[in-house]
mmCIF file as Biopython writes it, N, C-alpha, C and O atoms, coordinates in Angstrom:
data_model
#
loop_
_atom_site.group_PDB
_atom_site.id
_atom_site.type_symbol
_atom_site.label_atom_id
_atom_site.label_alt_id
_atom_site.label_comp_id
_atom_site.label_asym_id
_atom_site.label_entity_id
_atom_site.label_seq_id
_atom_site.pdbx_PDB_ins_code
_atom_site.Cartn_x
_atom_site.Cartn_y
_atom_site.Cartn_z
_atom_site.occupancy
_atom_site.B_iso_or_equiv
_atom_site.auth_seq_id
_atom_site.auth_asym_id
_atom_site.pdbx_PDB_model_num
ATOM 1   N N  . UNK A ? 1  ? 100.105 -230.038 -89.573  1.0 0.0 1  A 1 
ATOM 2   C CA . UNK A ? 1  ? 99.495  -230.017 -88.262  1.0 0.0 1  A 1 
ATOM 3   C C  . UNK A ? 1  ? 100.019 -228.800 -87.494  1.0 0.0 1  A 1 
ATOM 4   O O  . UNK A ? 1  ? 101.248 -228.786 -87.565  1.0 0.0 1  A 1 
ATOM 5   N N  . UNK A ? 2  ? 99.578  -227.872 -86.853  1.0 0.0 2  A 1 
ATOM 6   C CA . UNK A ? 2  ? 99.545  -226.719 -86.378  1.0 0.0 2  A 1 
ATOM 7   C C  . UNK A ? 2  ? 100.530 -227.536 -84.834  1.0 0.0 2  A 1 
ATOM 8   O O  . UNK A ? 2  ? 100.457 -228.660 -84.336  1.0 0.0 2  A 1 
ATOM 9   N N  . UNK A ? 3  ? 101.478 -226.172 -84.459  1.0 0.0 3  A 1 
ATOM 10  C CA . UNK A ? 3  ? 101.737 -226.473 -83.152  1.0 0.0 3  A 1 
ATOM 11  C C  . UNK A ? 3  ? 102.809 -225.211 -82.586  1.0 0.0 3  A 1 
ATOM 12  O O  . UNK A ? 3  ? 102.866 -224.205 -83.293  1.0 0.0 3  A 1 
ATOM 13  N N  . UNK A ? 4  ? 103.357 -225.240 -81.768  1.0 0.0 4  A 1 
ATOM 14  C CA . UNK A ? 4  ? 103.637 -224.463 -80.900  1.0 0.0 4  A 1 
ATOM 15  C C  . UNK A ? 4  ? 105.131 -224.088 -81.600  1.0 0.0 4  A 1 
ATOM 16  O O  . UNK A ? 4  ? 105.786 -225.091 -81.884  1.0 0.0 4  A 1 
ATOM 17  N N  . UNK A ? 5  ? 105.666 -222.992 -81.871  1.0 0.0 5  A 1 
ATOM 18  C CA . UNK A ? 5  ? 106.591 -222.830 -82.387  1.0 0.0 5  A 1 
ATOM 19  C C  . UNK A ? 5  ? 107.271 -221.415 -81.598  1.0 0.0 5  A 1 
ATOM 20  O O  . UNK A ? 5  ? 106.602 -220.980 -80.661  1.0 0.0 5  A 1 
ATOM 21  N N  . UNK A ? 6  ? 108.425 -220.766 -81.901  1.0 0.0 6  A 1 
ATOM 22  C CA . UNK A ? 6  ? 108.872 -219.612 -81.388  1.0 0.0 6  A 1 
ATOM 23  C C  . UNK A ? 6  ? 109.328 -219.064 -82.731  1.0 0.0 6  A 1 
ATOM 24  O O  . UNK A ? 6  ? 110.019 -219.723 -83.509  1.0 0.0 6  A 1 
ATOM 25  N N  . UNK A ? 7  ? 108.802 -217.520 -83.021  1.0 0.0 7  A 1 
ATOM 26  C CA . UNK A ? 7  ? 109.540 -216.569 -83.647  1.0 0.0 7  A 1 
ATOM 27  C C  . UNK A ? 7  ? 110.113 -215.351 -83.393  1.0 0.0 7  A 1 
ATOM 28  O O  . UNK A ? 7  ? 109.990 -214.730 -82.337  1.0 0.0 7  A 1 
ATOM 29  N N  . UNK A ? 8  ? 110.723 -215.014 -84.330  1.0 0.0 8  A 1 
ATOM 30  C CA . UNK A ? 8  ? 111.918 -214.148 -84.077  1.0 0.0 8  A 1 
ATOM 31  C C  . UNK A ? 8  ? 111.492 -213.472 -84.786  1.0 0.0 8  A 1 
ATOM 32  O O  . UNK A ? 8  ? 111.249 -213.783 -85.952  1.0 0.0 8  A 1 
ATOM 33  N N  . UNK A ? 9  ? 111.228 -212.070 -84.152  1.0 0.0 9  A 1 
ATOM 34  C CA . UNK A ? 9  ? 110.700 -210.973 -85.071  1.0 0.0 9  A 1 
ATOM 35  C C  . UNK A ? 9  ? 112.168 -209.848 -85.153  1.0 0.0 9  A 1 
ATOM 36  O O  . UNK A ? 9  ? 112.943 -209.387 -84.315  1.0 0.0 9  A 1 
ATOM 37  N N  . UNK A ? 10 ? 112.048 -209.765 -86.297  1.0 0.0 10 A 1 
ATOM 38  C CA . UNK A ? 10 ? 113.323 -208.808 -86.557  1.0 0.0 10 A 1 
ATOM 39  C C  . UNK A ? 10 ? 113.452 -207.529 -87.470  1.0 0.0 10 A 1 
ATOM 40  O O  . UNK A ? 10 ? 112.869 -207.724 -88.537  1.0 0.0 10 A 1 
ATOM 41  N N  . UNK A ? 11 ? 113.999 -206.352 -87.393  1.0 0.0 11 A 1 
ATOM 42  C CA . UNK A ? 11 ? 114.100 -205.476 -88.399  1.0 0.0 11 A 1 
ATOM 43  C C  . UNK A ? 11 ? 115.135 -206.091 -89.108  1.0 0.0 11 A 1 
ATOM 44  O O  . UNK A ? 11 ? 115.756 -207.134 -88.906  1.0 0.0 11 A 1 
ATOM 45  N N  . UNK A ? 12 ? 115.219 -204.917 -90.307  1.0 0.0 12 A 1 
ATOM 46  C CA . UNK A ? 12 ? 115.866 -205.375 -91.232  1.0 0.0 12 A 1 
ATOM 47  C C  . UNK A ? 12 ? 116.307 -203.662 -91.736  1.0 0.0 12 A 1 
ATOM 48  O O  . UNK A ? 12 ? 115.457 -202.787 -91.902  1.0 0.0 12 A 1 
ATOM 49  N N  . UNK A ? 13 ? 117.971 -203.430 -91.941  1.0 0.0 13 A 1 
ATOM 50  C CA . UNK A ? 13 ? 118.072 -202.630 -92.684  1.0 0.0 13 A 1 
ATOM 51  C C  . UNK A ? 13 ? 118.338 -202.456 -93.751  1.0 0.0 13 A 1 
ATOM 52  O O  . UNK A ? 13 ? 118.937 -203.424 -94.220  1.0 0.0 13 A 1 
ATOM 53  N N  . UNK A ? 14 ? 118.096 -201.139 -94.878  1.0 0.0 14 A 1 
ATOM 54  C CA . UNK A ? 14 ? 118.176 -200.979 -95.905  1.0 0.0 14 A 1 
ATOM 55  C C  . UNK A ? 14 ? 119.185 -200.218 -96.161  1.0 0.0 14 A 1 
ATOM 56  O O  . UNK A ? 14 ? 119.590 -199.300 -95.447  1.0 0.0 14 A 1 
ATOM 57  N N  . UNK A ? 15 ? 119.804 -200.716 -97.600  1.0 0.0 15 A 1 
ATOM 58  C CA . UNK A ? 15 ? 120.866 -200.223 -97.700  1.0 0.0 15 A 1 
ATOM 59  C C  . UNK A ? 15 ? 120.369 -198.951 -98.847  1.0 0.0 15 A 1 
ATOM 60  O O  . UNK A ? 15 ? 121.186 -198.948 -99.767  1.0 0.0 15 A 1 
ATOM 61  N N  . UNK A ? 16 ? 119.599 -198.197 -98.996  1.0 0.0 16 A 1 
ATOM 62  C CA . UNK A ? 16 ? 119.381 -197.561 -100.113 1.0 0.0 16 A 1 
ATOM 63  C C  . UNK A ? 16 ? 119.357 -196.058 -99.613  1.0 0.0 16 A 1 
ATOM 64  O O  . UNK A ? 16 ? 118.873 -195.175 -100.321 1.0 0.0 16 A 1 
ATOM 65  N N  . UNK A ? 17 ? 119.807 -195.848 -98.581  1.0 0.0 17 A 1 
ATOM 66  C CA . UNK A ? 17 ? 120.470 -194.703 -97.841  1.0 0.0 17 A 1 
ATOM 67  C C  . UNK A ? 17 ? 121.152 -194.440 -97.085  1.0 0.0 17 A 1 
ATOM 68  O O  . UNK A ? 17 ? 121.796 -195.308 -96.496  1.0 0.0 17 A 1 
ATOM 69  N N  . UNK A ? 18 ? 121.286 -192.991 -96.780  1.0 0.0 18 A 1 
ATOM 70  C CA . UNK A ? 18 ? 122.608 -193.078 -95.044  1.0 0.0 18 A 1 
ATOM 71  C C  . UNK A ? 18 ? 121.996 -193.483 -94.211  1.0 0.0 18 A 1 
ATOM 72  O O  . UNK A ? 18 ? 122.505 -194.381 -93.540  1.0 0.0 18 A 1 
ATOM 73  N N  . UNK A ? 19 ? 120.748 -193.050 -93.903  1.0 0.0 19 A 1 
ATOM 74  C CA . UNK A ? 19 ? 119.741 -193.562 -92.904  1.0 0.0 19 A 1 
ATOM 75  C C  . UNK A ? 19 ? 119.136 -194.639 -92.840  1.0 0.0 19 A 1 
ATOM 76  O O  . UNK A ? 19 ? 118.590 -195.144 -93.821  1.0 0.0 19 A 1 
ATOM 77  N N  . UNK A ? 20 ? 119.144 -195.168 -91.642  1.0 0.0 20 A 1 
ATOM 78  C CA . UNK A ? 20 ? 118.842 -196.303 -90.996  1.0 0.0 20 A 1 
ATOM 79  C C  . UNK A ? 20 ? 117.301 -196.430 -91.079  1.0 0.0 20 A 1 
ATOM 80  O O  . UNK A ? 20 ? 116.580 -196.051 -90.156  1.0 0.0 20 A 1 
ATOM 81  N N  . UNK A ? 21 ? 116.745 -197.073 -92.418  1.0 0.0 21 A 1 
ATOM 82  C CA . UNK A ? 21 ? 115.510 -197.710 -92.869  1.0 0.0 21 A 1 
ATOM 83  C C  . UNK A ? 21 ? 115.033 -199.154 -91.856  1.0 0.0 21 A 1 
ATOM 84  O O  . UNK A ? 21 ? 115.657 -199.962 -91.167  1.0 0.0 21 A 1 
ATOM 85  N N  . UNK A ? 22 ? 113.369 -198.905 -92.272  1.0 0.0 22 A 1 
ATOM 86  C CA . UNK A ? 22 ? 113.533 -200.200 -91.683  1.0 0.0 22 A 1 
ATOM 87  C C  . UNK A ? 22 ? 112.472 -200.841 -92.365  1.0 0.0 22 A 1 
ATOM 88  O O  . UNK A ? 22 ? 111.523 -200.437 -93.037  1.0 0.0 22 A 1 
ATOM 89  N N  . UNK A ? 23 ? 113.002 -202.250 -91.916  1.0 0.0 23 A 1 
ATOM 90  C CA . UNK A ? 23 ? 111.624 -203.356 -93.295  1.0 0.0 23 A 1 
ATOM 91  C C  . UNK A ? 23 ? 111.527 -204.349 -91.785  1.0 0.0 23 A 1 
ATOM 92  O O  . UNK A ? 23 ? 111.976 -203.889 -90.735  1.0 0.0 23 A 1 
ATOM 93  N N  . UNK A ? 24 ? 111.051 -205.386 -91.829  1.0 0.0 24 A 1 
ATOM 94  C CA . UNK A ? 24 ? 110.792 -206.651 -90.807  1.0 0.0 24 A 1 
ATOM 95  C C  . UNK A ? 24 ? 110.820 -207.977 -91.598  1.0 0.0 24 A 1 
ATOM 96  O O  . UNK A ? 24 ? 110.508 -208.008 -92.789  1.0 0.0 24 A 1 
ATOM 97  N N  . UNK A ? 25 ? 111.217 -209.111 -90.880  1.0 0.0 25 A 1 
ATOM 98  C CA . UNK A ? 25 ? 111.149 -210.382 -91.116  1.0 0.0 25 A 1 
ATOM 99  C C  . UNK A ? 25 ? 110.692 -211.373 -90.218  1.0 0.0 25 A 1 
ATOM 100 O O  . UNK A ? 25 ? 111.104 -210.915 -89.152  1.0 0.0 25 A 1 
ATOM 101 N N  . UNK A ? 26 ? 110.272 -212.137 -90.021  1.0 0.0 26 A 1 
ATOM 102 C CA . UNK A ? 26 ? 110.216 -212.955 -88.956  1.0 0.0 26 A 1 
ATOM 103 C C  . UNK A ? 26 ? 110.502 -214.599 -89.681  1.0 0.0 26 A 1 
ATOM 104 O O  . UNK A ? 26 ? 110.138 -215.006 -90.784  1.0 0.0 26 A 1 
ATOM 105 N N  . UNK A ? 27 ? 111.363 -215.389 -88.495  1.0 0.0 27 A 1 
ATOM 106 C CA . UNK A ? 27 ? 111.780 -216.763 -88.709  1.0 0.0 27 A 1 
ATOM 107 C C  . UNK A ? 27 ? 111.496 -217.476 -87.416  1.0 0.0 27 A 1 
ATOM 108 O O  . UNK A ? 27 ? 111.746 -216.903 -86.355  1.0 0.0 27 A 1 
ATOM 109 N N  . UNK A ? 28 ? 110.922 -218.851 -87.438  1.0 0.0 28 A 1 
ATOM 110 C CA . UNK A ? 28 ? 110.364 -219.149 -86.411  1.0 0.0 28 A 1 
ATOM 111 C C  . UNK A ? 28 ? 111.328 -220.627 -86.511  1.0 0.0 28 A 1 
ATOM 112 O O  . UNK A ? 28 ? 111.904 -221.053 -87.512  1.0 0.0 28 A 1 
ATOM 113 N N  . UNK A ? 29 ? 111.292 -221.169 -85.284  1.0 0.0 29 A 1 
ATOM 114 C CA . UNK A ? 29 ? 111.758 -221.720 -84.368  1.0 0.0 29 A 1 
ATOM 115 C C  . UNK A ? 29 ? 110.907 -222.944 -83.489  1.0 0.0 29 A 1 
ATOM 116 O O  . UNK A ? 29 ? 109.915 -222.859 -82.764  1.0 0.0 29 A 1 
ATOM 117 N N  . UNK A ? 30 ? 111.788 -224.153 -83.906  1.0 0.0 30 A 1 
ATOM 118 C CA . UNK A ? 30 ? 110.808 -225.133 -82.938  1.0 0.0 30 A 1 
ATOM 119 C C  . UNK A ? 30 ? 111.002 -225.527 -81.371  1.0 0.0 30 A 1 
ATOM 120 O O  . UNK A ? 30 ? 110.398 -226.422 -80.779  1.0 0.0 30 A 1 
ATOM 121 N N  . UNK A ? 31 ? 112.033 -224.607 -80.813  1.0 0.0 31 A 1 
ATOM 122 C CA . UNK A ? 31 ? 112.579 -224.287 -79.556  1.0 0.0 31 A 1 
ATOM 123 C C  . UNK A ? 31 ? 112.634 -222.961 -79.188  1.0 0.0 31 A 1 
ATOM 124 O O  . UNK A ? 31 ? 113.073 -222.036 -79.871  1.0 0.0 31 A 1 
ATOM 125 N N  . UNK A ? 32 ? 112.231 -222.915 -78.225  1.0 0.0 32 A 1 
ATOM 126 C CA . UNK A ? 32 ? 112.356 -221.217 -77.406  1.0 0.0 32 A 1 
ATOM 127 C C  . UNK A ? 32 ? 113.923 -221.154 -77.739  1.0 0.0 32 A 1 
ATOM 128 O O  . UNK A ? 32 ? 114.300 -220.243 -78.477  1.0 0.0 32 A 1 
ATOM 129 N N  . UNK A ? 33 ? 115.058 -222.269 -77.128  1.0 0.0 33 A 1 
ATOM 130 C CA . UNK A ? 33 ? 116.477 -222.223 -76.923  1.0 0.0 33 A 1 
ATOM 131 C C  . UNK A ? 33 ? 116.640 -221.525 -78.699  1.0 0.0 33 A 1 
ATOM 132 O O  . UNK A ? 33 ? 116.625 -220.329 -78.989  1.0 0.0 33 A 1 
ATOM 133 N N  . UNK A ? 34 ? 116.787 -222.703 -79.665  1.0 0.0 34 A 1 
ATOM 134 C CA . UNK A ? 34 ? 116.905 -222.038 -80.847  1.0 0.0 34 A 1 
ATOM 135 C C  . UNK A ? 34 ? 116.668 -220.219 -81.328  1.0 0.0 34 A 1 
ATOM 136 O O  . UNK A ? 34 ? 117.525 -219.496 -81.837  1.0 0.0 34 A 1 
ATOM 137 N N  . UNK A ? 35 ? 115.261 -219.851 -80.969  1.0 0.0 35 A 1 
ATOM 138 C CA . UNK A ? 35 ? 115.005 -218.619 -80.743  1.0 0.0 35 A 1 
ATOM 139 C C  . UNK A ? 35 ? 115.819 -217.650 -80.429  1.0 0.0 35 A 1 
ATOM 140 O O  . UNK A ? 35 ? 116.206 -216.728 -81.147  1.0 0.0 35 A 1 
ATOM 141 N N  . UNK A ? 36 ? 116.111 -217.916 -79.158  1.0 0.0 36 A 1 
ATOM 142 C CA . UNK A ? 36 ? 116.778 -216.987 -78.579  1.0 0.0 36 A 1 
ATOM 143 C C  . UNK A ? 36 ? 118.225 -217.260 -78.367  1.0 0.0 36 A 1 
ATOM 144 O O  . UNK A ? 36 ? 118.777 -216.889 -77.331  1.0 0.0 36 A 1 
ATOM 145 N N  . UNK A ? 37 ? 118.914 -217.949 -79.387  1.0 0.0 37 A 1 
ATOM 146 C CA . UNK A ? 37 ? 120.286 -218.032 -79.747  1.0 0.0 37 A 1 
ATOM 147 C C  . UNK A ? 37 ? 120.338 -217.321 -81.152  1.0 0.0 37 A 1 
ATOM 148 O O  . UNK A ? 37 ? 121.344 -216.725 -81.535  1.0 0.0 37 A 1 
ATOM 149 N N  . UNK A ? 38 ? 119.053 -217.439 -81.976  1.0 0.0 38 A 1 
ATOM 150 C CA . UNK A ? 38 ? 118.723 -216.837 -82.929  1.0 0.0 38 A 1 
ATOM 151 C C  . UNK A ? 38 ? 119.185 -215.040 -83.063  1.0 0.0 38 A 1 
ATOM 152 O O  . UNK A ? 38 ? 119.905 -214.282 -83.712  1.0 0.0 38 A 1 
ATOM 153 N N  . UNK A ? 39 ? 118.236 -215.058 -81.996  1.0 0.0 39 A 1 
ATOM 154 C CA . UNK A ? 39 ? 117.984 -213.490 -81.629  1.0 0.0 39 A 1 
ATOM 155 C C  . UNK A ? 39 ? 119.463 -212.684 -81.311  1.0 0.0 39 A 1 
ATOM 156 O O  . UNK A ? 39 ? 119.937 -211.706 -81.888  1.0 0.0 39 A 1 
ATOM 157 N N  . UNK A ? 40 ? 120.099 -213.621 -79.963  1.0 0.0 40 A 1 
ATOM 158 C CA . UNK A ? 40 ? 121.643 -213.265 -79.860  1.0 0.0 40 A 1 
ATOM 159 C C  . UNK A ? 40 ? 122.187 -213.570 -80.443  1.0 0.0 40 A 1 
ATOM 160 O O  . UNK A ? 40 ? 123.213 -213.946 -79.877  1.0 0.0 40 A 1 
ATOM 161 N N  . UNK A ? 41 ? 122.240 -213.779 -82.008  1.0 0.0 41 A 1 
ATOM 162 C CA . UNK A ? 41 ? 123.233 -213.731 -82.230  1.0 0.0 41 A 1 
ATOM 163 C C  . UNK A ? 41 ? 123.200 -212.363 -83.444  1.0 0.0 41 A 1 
ATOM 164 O O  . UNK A ? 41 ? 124.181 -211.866 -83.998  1.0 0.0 41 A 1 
ATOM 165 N N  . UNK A ? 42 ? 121.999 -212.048 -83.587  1.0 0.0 42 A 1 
ATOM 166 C CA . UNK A ? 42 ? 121.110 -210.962 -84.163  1.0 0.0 42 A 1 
ATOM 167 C C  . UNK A ? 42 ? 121.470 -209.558 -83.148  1.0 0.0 42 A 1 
ATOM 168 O O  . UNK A ? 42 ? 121.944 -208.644 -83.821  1.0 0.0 42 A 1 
ATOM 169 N N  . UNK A ? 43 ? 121.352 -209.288 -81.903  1.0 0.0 43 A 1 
ATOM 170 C CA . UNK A ? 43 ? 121.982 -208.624 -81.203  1.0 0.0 43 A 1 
ATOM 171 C C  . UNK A ? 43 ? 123.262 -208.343 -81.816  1.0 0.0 43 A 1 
ATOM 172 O O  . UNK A ? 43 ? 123.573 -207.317 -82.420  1.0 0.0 43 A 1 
ATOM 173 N N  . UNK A ? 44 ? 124.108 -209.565 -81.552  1.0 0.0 44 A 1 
ATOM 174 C CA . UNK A ? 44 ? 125.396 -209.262 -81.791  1.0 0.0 44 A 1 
ATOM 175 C C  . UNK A ? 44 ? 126.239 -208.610 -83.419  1.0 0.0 44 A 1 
ATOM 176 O O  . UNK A ? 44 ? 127.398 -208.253 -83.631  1.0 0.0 44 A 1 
ATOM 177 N N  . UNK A ? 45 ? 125.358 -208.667 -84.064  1.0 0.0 45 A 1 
ATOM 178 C CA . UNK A ? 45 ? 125.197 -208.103 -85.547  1.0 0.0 45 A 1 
ATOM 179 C C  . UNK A ? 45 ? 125.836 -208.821 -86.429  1.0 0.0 45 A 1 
ATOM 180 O O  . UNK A ? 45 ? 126.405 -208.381 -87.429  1.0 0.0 45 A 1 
ATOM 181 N N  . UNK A ? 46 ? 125.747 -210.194 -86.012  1.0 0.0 46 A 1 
ATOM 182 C CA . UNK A ? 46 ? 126.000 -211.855 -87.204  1.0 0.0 46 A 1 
ATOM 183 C C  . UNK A ? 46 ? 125.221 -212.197 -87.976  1.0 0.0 46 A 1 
ATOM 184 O O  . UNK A ? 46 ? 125.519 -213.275 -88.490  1.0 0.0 46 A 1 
ATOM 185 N N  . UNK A ? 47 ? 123.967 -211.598 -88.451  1.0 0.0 47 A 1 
ATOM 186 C CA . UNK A ? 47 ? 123.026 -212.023 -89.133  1.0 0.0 47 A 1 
ATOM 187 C C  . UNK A ? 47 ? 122.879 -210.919 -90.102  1.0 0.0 47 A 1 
ATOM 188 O O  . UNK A ? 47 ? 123.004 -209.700 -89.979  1.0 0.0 47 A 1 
ATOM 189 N N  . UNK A ? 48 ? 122.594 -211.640 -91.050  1.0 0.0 48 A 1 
ATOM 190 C CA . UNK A ? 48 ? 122.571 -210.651 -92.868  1.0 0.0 48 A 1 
ATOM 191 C C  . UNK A ? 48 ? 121.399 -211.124 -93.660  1.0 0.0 48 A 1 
ATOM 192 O O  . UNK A ? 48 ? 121.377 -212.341 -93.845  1.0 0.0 48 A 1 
ATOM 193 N N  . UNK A ? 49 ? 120.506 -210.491 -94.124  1.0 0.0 49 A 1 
ATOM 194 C CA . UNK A ? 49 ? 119.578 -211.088 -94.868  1.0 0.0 49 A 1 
ATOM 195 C C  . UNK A ? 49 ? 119.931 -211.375 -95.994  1.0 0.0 49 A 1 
ATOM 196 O O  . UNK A ? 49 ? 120.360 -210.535 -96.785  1.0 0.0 49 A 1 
ATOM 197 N N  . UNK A ? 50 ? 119.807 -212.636 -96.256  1.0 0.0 50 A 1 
ATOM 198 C CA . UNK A ? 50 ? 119.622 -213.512 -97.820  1.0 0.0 50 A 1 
ATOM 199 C C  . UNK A ? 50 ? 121.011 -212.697 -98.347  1.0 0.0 50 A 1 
ATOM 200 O O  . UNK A ? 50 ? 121.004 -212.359 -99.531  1.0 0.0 50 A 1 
ATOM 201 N N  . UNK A ? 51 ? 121.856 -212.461 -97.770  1.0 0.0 51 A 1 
ATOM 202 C CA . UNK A ? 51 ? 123.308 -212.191 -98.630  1.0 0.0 51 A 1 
ATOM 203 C C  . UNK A ? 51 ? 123.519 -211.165 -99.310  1.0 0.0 51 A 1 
ATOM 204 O O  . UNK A ? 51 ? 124.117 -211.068 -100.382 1.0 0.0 51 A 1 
ATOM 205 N N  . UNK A ? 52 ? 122.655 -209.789 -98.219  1.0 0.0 52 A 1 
ATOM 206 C CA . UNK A ? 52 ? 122.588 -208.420 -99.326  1.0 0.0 52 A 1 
ATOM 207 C C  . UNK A ? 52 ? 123.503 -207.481 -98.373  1.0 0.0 52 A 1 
ATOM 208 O O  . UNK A ? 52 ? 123.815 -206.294 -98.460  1.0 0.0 52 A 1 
ATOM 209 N N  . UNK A ? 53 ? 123.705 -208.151 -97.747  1.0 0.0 53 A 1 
ATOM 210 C CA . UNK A ? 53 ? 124.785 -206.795 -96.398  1.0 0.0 53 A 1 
ATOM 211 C C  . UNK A ? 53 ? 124.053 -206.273 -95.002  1.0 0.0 53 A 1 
ATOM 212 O O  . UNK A ? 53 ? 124.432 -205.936 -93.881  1.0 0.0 53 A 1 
ATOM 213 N N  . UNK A ? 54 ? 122.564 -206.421 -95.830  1.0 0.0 54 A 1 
ATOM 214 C CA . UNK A ? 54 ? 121.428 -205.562 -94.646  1.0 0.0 54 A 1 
ATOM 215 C C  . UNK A ? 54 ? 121.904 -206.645 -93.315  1.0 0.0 54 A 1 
ATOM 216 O O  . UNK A ? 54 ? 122.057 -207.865 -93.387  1.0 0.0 54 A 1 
ATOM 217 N N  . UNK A ? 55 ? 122.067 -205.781 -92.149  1.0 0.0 55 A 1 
ATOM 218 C CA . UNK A ? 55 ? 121.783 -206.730 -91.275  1.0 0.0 55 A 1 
ATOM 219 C C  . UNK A ? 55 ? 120.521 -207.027 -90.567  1.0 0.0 55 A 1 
ATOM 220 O O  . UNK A ? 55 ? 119.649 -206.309 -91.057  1.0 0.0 55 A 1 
ATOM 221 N N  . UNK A ? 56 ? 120.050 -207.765 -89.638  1.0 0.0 56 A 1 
ATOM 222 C CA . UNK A ? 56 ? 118.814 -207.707 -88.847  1.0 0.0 56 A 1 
ATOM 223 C C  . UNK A ? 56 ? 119.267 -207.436 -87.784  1.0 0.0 56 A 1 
ATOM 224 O O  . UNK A ? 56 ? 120.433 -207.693 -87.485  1.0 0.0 56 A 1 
ATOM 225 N N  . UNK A ? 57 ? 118.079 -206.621 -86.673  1.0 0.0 57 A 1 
ATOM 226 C CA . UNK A ? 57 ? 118.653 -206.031 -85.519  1.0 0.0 57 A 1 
ATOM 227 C C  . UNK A ? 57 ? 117.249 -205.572 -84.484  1.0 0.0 57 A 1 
ATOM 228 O O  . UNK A ? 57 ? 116.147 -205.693 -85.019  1.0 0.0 57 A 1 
ATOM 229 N N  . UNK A ? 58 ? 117.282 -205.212 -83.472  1.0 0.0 58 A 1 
ATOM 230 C CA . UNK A ? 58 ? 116.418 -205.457 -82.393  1.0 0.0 58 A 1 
ATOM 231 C C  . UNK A ? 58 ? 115.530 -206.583 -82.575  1.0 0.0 58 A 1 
ATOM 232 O O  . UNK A ? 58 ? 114.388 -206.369 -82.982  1.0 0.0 58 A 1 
ATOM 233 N N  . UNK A ? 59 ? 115.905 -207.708 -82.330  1.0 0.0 59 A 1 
ATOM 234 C CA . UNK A ? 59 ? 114.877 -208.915 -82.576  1.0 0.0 59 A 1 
ATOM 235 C C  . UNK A ? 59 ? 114.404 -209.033 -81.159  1.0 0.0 59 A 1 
ATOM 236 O O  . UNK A ? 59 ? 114.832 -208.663 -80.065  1.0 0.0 59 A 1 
ATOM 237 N N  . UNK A ? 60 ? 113.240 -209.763 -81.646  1.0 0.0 60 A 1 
ATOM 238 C CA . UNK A ? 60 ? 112.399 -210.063 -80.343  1.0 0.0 60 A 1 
ATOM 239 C C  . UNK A ? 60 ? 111.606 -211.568 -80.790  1.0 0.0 60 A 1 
ATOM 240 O O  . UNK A ? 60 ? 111.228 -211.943 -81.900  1.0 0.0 60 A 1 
ATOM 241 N N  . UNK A ? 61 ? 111.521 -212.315 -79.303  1.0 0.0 61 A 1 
ATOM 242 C CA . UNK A ? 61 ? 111.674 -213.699 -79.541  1.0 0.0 61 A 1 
ATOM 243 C C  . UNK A ? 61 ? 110.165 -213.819 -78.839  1.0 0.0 61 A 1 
ATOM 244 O O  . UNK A ? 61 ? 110.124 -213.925 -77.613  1.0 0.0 61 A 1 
ATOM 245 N N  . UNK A ? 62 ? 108.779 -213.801 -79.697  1.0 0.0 62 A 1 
ATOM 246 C CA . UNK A ? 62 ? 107.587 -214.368 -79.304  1.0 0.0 62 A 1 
ATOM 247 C C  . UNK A ? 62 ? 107.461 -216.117 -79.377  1.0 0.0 62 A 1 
ATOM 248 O O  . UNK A ? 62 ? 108.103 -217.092 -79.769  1.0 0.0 62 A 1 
ATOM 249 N N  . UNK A ? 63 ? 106.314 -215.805 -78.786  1.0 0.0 63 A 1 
ATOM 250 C CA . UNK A ? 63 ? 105.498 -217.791 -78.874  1.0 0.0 63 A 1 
ATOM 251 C C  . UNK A ? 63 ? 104.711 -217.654 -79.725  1.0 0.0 63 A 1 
ATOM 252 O O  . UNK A ? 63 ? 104.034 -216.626 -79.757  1.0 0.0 63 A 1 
ATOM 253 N N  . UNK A ? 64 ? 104.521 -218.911 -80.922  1.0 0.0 64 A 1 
ATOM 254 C CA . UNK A ? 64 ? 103.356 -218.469 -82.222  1.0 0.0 64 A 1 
ATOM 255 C C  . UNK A ? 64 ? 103.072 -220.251 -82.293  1.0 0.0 64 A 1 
ATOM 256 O O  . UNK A ? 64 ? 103.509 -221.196 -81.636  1.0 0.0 64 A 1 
ATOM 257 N N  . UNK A ? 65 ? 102.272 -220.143 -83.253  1.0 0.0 65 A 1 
ATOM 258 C CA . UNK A ? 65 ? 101.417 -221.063 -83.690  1.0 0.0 65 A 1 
ATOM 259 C C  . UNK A ? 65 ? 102.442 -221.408 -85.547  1.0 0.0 65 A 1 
ATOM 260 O O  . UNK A ? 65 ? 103.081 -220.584 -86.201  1.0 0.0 65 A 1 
ATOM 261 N N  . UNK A ? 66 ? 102.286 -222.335 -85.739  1.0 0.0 66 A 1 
ATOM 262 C CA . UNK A ? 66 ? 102.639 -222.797 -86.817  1.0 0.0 66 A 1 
ATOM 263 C C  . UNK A ? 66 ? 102.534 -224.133 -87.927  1.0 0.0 66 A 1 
ATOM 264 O O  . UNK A ? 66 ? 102.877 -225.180 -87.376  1.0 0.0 66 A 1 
ATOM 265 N N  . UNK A ? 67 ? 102.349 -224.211 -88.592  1.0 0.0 67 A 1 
ATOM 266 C CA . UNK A ? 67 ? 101.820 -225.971 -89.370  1.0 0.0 67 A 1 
ATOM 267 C C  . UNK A ? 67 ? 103.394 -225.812 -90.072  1.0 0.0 67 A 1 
ATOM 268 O O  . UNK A ? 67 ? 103.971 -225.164 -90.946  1.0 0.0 67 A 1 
ATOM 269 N N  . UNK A ? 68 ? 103.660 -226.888 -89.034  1.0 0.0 68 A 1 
ATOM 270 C CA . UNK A ? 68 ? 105.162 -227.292 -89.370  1.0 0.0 68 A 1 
ATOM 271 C C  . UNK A ? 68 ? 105.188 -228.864 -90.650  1.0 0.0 68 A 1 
ATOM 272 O O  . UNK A ? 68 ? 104.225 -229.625 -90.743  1.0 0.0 68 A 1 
ATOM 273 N N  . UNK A ? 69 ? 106.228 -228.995 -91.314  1.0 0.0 69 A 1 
ATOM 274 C CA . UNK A ? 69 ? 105.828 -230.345 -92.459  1.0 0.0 69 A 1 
ATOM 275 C C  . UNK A ? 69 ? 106.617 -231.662 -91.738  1.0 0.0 69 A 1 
ATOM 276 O O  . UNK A ? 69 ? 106.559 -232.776 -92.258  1.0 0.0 69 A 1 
#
């Protein structure tokens, strides 16, 4: 059933140079609050994708639609 959710849109860097690459992810959220504790803590540079070192960074916390289970 479709409903109101919050995501977190985020870069993602790559480690396959000196330079600061960029890829995106987004993870959504069944609370704005969740979201945007999400996000800060993504700011704060605590978040690592799937356990490769990359961190995620300028996130931004939209309103979306989602079919949650």
């Amino acid at each position: 059933m479709p409903g109101l959710c919050w995501a977190v849109d985020a870069k993602v860097e790559t480690s396959s140079s000196r330079q600061l690459h960029e890829g995106s992810i987004v993870r959504y959220w069944q609370t704005r609050s969740e979201a945007e504790a999400d996000a800060a803590s993504i700011a704060q540079g605590g978040e690592f994708y799937k356990d490769t070192g990359r961190r995620y960074f300028d996130a931004v916390v939209t309103e979306a639609e989602a079919y949650w289970e």
